[in-house]
N, C-alpha and C positions, 0 to 999 in steps of 0.2 A: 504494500500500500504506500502511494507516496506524500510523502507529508506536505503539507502546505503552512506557507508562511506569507502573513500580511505584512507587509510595507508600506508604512505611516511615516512622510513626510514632505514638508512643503516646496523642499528643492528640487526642483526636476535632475540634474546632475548627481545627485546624490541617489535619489531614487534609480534611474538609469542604472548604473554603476551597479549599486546593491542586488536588482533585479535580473540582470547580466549574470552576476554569480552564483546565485542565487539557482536561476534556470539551467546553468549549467553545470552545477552538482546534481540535476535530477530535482528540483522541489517545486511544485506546483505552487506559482507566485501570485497574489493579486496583490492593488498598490490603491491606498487613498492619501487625498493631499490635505486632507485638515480633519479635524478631531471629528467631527459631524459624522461624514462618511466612515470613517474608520469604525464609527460604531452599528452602522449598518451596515458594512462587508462583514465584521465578526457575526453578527446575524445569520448571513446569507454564505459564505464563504466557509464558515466555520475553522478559521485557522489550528496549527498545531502550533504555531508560534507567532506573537506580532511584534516588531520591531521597530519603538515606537521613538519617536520625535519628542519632543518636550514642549518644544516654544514652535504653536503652530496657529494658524489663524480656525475665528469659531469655538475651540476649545483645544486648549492647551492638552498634550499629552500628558501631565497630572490629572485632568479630572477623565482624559478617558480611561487610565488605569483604573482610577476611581470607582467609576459607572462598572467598569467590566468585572471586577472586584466581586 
């Protein structure tokens, strides 16, 4: 089964980058750019791991930790 991992953040270069690697170890990626959405892929996507941004527009990655808590 392959594991999936959400990628939460607001830099496109950053996300690219991570996502690149990410896929190419084999792991099933999806990617949101602010707190909002991230909490509705974890919904819909069900990550094995999210890798989360901190200082994001919407909601800061502290209260999406929070919320997902």
């Amino acid at each position: 089964m392959t594991k999936k991992i959400l990628i939460v953040d607001d830099e496109p270069n950053i996300v690219i980058s991570l996502e690149f690697l990410m896929k190419k170890e084999g792991f099933d990626v999806a990617v949101a750019s602010d707190g909002e959405e991230a909490l509705a892929k974890v919904a819909s996507f069900e990550p094995d791991l999210v890798l989360l941004d901190v200082m994001m527009p919407k909601k800061s990655g502290f209260e999406v930790c929070e919320a997902l808590r």
